[in-house]
C-alpha positions in Angstrom: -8.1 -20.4 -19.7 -4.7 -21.7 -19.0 -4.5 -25.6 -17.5 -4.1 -25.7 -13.9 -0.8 -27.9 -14.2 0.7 -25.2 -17.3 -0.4 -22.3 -14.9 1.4 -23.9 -11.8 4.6 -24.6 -13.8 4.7 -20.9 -15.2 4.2 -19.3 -11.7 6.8 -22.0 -10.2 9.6 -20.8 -13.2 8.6 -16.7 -12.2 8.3 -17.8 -8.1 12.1 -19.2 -8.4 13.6 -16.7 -10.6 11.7 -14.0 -8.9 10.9 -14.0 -5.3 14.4 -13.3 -3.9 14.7 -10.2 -5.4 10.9 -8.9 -4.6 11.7 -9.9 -0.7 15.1 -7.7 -1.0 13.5 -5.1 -2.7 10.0 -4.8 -0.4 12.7 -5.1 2.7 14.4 -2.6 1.7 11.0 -0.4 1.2 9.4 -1.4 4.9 11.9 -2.7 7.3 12.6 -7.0 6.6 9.6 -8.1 8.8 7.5 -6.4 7.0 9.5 -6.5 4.0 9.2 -10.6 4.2 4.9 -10.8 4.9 4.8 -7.8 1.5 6.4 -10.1 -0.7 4.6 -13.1 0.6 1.2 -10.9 -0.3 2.5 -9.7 -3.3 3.0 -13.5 -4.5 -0.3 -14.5 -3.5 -1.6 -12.1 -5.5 0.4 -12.9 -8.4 -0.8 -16.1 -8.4 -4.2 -15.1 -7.3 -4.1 -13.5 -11.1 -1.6 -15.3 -12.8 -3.7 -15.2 -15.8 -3.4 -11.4 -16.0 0.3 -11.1 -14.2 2.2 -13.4 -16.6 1.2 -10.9 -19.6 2.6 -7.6 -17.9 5.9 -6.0 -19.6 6.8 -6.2 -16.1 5.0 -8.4 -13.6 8.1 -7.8 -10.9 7.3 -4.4 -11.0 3.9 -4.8 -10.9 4.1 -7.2 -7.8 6.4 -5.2 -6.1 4.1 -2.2 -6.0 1.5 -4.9 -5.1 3.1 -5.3 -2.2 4.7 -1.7 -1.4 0.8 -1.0 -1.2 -0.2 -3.9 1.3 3.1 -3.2 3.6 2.4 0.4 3.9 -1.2 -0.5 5.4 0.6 -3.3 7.5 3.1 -0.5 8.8 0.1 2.1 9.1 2.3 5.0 9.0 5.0 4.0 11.1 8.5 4.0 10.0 10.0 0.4 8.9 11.8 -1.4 11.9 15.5 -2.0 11.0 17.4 -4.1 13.1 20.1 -2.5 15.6 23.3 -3.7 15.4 25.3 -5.4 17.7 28.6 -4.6 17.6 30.0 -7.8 19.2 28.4 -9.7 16.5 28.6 -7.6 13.6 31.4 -5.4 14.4 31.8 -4.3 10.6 28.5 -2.3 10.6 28.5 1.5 11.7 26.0 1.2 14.8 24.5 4.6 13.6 23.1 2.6 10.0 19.7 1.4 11.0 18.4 4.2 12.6 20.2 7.0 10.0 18.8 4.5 6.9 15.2 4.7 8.6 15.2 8.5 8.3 15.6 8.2 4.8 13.2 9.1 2.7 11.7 5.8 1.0 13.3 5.8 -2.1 16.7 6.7 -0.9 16.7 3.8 1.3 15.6 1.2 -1.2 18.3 2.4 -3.6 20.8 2.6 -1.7 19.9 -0.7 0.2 19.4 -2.4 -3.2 22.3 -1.0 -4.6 24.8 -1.2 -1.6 23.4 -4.1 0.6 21.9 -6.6 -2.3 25.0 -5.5 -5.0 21.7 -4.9 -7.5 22.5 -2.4 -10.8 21.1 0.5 -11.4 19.3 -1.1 -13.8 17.7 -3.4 -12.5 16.6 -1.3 -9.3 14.8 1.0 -11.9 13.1 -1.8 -13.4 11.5 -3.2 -10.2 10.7 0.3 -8.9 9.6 1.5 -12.1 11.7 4.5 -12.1 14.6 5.8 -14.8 18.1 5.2 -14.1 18.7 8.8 -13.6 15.8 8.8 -11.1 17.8 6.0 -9.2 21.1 7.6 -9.8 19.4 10.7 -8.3 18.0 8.7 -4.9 21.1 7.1 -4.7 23.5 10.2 -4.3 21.1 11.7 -2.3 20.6 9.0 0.2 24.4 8.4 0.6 24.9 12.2 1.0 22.2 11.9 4.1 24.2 8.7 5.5 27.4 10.7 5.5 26.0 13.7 6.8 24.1 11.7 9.8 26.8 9.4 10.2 29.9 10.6 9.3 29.4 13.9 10.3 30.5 15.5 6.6 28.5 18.6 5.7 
């Protein structure tokens, strides 16, 4: 058994290189409310199991699906909530994106909110989903083919 104060110094290193890019990634999955109380689960449960977490090839990974899991019960079956936008206070943002990234299928809209709203690689988005590149690569295109279509009205 780990020491209490080595085990609280370990999770604190993972917590603060970590947690910032579970909560994008989960937000991205189920909407940011639900995005934000995932990753709060899905850290409780990491440390919950420290012991057994710390050893995984990839514990992000492993925590985000953690908390994939609990959000999809806390959303049970209804689509992720993403904000509208107000054009007087964001006027940059198409006021068509929220409800055109909600259609997305799940995937497509974490990759393409990873990749396009949190400037993550493709890399790294595969690592925390547990996916190959080309598996990203393919969600990607796809998802930004469907926000085109919807949005920009390009067949």
């Amino acid at each position: 058994m780990i020491p209490l104060e080595s085990r609280v110094d370990s999770f604190s290193d993972f917590f603060r290189e970590h947690q910032v890019r579970l909560r994008q990634s989960l937000s991205a999955t189920l909407g940011s409310d639900v995005g934000k109380d995932a990753a709060a689960e899905a850290l409780t449960y990491g440390w919950e199991h420290w012991n057994r977490v710390r050893g995984m090839e990839n514990p992000v990974g492993y925590l985000y699906k953690v908390g994939r899991d609990k959000g999809r019960r806390m959303l049970a079956r209804r689509p992720p909530v993403l904000l509208p936008v107000r054009s007087s206070e964001m006027p940059m943002v198409e006021p068509a994106l929220p409800k055109a990234l909600a259609d997305l299928s799940e995937r497509q809209r974490t990759t393409v909110m990873l990749v396009h709203s949190f400037q993550w690689t493709l890399s790294e988005v595969a690592d925390v989903l547990g996916l190959s590149k080309s598996s990203v690569r393919n969600h990607l295109e796809r998802g930004m083919n469907s926000l085109r279509r919807d949005i920009g009205g390009v067949e």
